[in-house]
C-alpha positions in Angstrom: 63.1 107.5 115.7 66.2 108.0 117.3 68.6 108.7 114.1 71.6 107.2 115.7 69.7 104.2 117.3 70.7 101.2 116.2 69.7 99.0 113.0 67.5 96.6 114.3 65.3 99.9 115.7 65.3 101.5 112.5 64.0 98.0 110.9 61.3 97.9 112.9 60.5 101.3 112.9 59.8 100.3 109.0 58.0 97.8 109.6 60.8 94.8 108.0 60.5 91.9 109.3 62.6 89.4 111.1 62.2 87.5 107.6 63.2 89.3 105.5 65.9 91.0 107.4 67.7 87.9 107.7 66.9 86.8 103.9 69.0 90.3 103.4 71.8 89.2 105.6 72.2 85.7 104.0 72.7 87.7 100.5 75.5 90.0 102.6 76.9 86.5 103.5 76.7 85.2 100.1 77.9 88.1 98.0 80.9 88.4 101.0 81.8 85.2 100.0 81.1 83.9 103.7 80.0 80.4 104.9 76.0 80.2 105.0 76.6 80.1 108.9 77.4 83.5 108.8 74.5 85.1 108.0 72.8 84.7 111.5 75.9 86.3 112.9 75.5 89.0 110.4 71.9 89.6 111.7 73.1 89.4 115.2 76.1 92.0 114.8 73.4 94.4 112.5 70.8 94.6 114.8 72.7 96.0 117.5 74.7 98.2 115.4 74.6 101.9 115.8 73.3 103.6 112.6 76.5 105.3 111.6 76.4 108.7 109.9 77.3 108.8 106.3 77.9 111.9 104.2 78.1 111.5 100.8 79.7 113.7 98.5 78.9 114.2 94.6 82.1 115.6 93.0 82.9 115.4 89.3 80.2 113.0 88.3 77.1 112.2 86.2 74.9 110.8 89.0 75.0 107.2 87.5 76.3 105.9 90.7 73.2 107.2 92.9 70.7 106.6 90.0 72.0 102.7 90.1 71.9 102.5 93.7 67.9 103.6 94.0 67.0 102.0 90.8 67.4 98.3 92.2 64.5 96.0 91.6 65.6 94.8 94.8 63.2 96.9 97.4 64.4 95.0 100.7 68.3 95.8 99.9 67.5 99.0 98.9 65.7 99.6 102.2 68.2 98.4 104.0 70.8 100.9 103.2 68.6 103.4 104.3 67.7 101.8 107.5 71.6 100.7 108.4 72.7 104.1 107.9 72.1 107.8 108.8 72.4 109.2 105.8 73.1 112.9 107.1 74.1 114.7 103.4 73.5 113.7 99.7 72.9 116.3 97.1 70.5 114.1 95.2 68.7 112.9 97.9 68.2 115.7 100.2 64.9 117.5 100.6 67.2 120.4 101.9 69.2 122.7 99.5 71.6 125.7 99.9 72.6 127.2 103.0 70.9 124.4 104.8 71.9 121.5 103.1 75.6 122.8 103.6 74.9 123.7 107.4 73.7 119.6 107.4 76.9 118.5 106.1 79.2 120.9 108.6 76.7 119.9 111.4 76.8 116.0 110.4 80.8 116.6 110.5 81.1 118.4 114.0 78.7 115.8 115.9 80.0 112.5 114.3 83.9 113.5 114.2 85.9 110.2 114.0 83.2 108.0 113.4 81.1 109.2 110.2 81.5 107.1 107.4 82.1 109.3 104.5 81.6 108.0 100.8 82.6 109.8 97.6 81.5 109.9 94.0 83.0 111.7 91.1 86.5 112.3 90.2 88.4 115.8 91.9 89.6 118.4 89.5 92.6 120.2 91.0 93.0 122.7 88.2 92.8 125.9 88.5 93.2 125.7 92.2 90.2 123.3 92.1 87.8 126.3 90.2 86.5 123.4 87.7 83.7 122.6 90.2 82.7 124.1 93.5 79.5 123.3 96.1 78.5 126.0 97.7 81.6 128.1 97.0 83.8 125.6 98.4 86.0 123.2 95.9 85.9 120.2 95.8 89.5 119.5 96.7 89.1 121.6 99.8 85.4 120.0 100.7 87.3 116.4 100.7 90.1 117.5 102.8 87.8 119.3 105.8 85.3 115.6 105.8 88.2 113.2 105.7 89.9 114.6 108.6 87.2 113.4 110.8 85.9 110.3 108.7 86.3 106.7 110.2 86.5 105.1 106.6 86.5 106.2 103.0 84.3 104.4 100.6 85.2 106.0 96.6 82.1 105.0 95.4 82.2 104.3 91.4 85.2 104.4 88.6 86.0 108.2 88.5 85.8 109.0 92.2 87.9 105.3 92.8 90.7 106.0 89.5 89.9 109.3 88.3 87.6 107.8 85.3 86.1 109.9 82.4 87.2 113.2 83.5 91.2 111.5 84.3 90.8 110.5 80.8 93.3 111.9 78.2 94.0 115.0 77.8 92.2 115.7 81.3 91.7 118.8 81.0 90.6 119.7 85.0 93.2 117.8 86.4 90.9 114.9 87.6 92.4 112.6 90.3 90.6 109.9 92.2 90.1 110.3 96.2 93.0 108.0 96.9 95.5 110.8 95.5 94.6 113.3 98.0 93.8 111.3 101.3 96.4 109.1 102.4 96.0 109.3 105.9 92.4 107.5 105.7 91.6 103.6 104.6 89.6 104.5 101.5 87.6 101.1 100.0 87.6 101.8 95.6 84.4 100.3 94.7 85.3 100.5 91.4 82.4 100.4 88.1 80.6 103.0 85.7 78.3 102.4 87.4 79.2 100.2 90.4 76.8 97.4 91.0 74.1 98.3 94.2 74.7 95.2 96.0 78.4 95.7 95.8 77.9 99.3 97.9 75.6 97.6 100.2 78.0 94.9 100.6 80.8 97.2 101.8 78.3 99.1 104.2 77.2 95.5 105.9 80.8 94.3 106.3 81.6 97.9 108.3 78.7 97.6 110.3 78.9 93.8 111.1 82.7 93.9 111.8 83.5 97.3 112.4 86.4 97.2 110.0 87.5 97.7 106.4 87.2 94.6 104.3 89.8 92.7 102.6 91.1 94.8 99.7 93.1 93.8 96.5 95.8 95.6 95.2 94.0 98.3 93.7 91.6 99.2 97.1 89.1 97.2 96.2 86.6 94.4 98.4 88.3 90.9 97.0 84.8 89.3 97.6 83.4 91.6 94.5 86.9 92.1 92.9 89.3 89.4 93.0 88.2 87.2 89.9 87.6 88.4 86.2 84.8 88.5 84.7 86.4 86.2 81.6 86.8 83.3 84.4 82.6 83.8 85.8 81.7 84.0 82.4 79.1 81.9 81.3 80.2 81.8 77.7 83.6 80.7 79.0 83.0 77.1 77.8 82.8 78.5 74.4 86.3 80.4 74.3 88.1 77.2 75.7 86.3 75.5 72.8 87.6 78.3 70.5 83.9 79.5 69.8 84.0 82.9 68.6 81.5 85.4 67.6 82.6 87.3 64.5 80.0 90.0 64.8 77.2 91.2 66.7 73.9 89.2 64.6 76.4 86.0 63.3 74.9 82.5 63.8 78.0 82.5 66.7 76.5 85.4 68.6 73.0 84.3 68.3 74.6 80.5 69.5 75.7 82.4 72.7 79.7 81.9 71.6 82.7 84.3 73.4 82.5 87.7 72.5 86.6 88.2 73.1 86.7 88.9 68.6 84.4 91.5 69.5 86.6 93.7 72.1 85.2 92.0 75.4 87.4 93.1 78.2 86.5 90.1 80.6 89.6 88.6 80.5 91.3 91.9 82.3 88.2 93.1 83.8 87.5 92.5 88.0 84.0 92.9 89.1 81.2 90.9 90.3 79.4 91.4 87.2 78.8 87.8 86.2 77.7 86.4 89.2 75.8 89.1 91.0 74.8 90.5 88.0 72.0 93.7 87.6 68.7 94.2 87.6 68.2 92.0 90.5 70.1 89.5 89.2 68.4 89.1 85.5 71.4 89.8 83.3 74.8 92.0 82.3 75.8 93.3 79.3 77.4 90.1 78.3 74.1 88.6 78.8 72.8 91.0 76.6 74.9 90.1 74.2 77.2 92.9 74.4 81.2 92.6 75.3 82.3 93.7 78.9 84.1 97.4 78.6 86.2 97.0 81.4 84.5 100.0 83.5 86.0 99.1 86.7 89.4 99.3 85.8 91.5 102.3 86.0 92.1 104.1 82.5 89.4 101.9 80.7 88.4 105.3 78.5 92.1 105.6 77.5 93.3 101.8 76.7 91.6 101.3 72.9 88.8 100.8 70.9 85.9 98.6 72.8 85.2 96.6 69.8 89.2 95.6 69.0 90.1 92.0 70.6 92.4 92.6 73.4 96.1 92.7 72.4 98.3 90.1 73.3 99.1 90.6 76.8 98.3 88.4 80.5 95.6 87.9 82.3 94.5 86.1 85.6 95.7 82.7 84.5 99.4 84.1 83.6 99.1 82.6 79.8 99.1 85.5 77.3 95.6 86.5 75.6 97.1 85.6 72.4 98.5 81.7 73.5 95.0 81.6 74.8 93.2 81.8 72.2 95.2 79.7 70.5 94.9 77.1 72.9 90.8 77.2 72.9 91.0 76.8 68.9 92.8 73.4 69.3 91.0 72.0 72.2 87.8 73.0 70.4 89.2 71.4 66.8 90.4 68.2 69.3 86.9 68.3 70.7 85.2 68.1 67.2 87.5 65.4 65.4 86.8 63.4 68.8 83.3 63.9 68.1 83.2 62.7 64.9 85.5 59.9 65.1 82.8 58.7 67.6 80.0 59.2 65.3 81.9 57.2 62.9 82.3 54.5 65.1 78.3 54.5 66.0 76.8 54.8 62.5 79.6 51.6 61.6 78.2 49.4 64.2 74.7 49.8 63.3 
C-alpha cells in the first residue's frame, strides 16, 4: 500500500467498509457540529484525500494522551485515524527505536516539507537551555523549532503541550511553556484536556483532511465545535442547580438523587470541553457521570487555581451572571418551584 495514497485506498486496503466508513463520517459531522447532509460530503472529500504525513512528538508528558487515544472502545474511529493518516514518527507507537526512529522523523521531515501535519504532546521545558528533557540528544525546544518550520498545521495535542499544564504549574521548575509560546509563525489547533477526549483528536484530523484548513478556533486555539460551551450548560444535572439542588457530600441522599455537584468544587461552570455530550468510553459516561465534579482539565492553569473540592468563588461564567448570584438564583426558583408544588397538592387533596 502506497503510504501516501489516498484514504479511501488505505480503507480498503483494511478491509472497512463503505458502511461503516460513512457511519464514521456522520459521527465527524455530528461531533463538528455540521448538518446531517454533510456527512456524505465528508466521505466524498476523505476518500480522495491524500494520507498526509504526521509526526508526532512526545515532549514533557505522561503518555495519557496516546494511552486515551488507542484505548477507545470505539474500533472503527480508532482505525480510522490510522488509515487517514501516515503516521511517519511516534515514540510510543513505533516498532523502530534509536538511530532509526530519529532517521524516520528527519526523513519524514525532508520528503513531506510544507505539508506534514505535525502534532505535539507534552509541555517544553526551556530551562537550562532546554537540558530538562532531550530525544536523542536533541531538546526539545530545538526538536520543535527544526519540525515546525516545514509543518502545514500544528495540532498541541492535550493540556500541557496546549497551556503548559502540570509541568507550567507553580513553581515550574523546568520552565515549561506550551507549543503556542515558541511557534508563532504556524496555525497551532490547542486541543486542550488531561487527557483530551479521542474523538475530539480525530475530529480535528477529519476537518483538515475534508477541508484542507484549520477549523474554527475560540479565543484560546481551540475547535469551537468541542470547545465553545461549558460543560455546566451540557450538564445533565443542570436541571438540578437551577432548582438549587445541591449535593453536600460525596454518599448524601443529594448525591445519590443525582443533584449539582457545584458545593463539591465542580468546575463545569468555567470548564470548555465536549465532555458532556461526547463523553468517554464510547460514549458511556464522564466523571460527572460518575459522580465525581469536573476539574477543569482543559483550561489553562487548572493545577494552580484552588482546591478541587472548594465551590468556585464568586466570579462569571458563560451566562455573564456571577457564580455567586447564580446560585442564588437556582435556590429561589427551586423554593418557588416547591411552594407551587404544594400549593397544588393543597388544592387537589381539598377537592377530593
Amino acid at each position: 500500500m502506497d503510504p501516501q495514497g489516498t484514504v479511501g485506498e488505505a480503507l480498503r486496503h483494511q478491509g472497512v467498509s463503505r458502511r461503516s466508513f460513512l457511519k464514521f463520517c456522520a459521527a465527524m459531522a455530528s461531533m463538528m457540529g455540521l448538518p446531517p447532509d454533510a456527512a456524505a460530503a465528508i466521505a466524498e472529500s476523505l476518500a480522495k484525500a491524500r494520507r498526509p504525513s504526521v509526526i508526532w512528538l512526545p515532549f514533557q508528558e505522561c503518555t495519557g494522551c496516546t494511552e486515551s487515544l488507542t484505548r477507545s472502545n470505539s474500533p472503527t474511529v480508532e482505525s480510522m485515524i490510522f488509515n487517514m493518516i501516515s503516521l511517519d514518527y511516534h515514540e510510543t507507537l513505533f516498532a523502530a527505536a534509536g538511530e532509526a526512529a530519529e532517521a524516520a522523523r528527519e526523513k519524514a521531515i525532508k520528503e513531506n516539507f510544507g505539508r506534514y501535519l505535525l502534532l505535539v504532546d507534552g509541555s517544553i521545558p526551556t530551562g537550562l537551555d532546554g537540558a530538562y528533557s532531550c530525544i536523542g540528544g536533541v531538546s526539545n525546544v530545538q526538536m520543535l523549532q527544526e519540525a515546525a518550520k516545514g509543518a502545514a498545521a500544528i495540532v498541541a495535542i492535550g493540556t500541557c503541550a496546549a497551556f503548559g499544564g502540570l509541568p507550567k504549574a507553580n513553581p515550574n521548575p523546568t520552565g515549561a511553556v506550551p507549543v503556542s509560546a515558541l511557534v508563532t509563525d504556524r496555525p497551532v489547533i490547542n486541543v486542550s484536556g488531561c487527557p483530551p477526549i479521542p474523538v475530539v483528536i480525530t475530529g480535528v484530523l477529519a476537518h483538515y483532511l475534508t477541508f484542507g484548513s484549520v477549523p474554527e478556533l475560540d479565543a484560546l486555539g481551540r475547535p469551537k465545535a468541542f470547545y465553545g460551551d461549558t460543560i455546566h450548560d451540557r450538564c445533565y444535572r443542570r436541571p438540578f442547580y437551577d432548582q438549587g439542588k445541591f449535593a453536600k457530600t460525596f454518599d448524601d441522599e443529594g448525591a445519590r438523587s443525582g443533584w449539582c455537584l457545584y458545593e463539591l468544587g465542580c468546575k463545569g461552570p468555567v470548564t470548555y470541553n465536549a465532555c458532556a455530550t461526547v463523553k468517554w468510553n464510547d460514549g458511556t459516561s464522564f466523571p460527572i457521570e460518575s459522580g465525581h465534579g469536573c476539574l477543569g482539565c482543559s483550561e489553562p492553569d487548572f493545577w494552580d487555581k484552588g482546591d478541587f473540592y472548594k465551590a468556585l468563588p464568586t466570579g462569571t461564567w458563560s451566562a455573564g451572571r456571577t457564580l455567586a448570584v447564580a446560585a442564588a438564583a437556582g435556590a429561589a426558583v427551586g423554593a418557588a418551584a416547591a411552594a407551587v408544588s404544594r400549593r397544588r397538592q393543597a388544592a387537589i387533596a381539598k377537592e377530593k
